[in-house]
C-alpha positions in Angstrom: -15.1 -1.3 20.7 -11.3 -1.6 21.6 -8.8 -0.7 19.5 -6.1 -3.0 18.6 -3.6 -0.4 17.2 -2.2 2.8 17.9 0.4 5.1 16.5 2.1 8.2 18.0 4.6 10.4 16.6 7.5 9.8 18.8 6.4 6.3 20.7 7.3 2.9 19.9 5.2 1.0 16.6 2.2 -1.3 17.8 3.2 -5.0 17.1 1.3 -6.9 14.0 -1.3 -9.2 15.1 -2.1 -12.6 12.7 -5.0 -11.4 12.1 -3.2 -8.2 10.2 -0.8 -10.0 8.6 -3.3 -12.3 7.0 -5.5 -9.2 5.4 -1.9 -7.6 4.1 -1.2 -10.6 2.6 -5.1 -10.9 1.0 -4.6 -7.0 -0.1 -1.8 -7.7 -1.7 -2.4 -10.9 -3.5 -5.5 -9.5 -4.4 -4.5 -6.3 -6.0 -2.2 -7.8 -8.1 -4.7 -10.6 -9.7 -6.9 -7.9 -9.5 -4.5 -5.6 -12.4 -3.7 -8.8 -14.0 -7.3 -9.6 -14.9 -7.8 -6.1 -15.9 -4.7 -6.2 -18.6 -5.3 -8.9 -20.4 -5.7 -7.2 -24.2 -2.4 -7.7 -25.7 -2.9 -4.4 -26.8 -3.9 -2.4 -23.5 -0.6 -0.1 -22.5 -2.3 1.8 -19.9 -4.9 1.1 -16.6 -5.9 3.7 -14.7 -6.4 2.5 -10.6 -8.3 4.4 -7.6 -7.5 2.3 -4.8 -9.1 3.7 -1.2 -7.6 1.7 2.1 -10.4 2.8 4.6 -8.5 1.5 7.7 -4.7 2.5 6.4 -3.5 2.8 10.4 -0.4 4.3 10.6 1.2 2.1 7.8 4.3 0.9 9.4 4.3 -2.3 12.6 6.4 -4.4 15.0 7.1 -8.1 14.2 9.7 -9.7 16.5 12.9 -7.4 16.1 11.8 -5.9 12.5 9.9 -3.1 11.5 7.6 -4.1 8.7 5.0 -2.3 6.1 1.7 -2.1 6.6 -1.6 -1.9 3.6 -0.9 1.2 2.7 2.7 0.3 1.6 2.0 -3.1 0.7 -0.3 -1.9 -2.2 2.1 0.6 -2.8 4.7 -1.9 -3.8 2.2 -4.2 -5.0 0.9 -1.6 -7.5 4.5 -0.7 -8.3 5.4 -4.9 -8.9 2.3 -5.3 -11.5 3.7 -2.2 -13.2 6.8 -3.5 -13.7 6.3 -6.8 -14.8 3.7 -5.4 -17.5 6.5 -2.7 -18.6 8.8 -5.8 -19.2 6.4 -7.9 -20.6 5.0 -5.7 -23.4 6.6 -4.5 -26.1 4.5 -1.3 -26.7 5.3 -0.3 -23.1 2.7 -0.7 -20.3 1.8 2.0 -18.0 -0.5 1.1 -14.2 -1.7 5.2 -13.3 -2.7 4.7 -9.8 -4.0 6.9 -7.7 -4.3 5.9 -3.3 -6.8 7.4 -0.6 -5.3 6.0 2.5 -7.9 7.2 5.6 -8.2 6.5 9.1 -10.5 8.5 11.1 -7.5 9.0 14.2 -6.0 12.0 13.7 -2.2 10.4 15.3 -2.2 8.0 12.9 -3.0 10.1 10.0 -0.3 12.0 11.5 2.2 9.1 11.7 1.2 8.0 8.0 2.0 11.6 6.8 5.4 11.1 8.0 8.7 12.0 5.1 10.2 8.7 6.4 7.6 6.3 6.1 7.4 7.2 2.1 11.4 7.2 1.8 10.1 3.4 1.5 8.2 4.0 -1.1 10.7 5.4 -3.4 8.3 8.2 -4.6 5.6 6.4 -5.7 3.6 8.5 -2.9 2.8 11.7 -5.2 -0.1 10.1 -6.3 -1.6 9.1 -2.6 -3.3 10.8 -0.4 -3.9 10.7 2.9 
């Protein structure tokens, strides 16, 4: 099997393929008709989320000149985006308690996804992930 991707602390990012930038974009579409569907009662003003990314990778890619996120920050901000809009769209308040497994059974990139800088992006919504 060869591997497509490959992060090292230290080395340059590997450079997003298509083919990964169309499963971001299903993850995130996804998650966020997922939490729709699952808020529908008028009344609701709290879900509770376990989302597991089995193949996080090292989070963070190469396209052209930019650096940009990969699934485990994309359902990051995706989570955090549903939240919001809820929270401004109900008057009782609304409340999205997710918790995030991100795995990937190579130790660098587990290493590279552990990295303070990567989560700076996430503007703290990383202490309820794991990695």
């Amino acid at each position: 099997m060869s591997r497509h991707y490959g992060w090292k602390l230290g080395e340059p990012l590997p450079v997003l393929g298509e083919h990964s930038v169309a499963k971001h974009d299903i993850f995130e579409q996804y998650v966020g008709i997922y939490i729709e569907r699952l808020t529908r009662t008028p009344s609701q003003t709290m879900l509770n989320l376990t989302i597991v990314d089995g193949f996080s990778g090292g989070g963070l890619y190469r396209l052209g000149s930019k650096e940009v996120d990969g699934s485990p920050l994309r359902l990051l901000t995706a989570v955090e985006a549903a939240d919001a809009a809820l929270k401004a769209a109900r008057s009782k308040g609304f409340a999205v308690r997710a918790d995030f497994f991100f795995i990937d059974e190579n130790p660098q990139h587990v290493a590279f996804l552990k990295e303070p800088e990567l989560w700076i992006r996430g503007e703290g919504i990383s202490k309820r992930s794991r990695v």
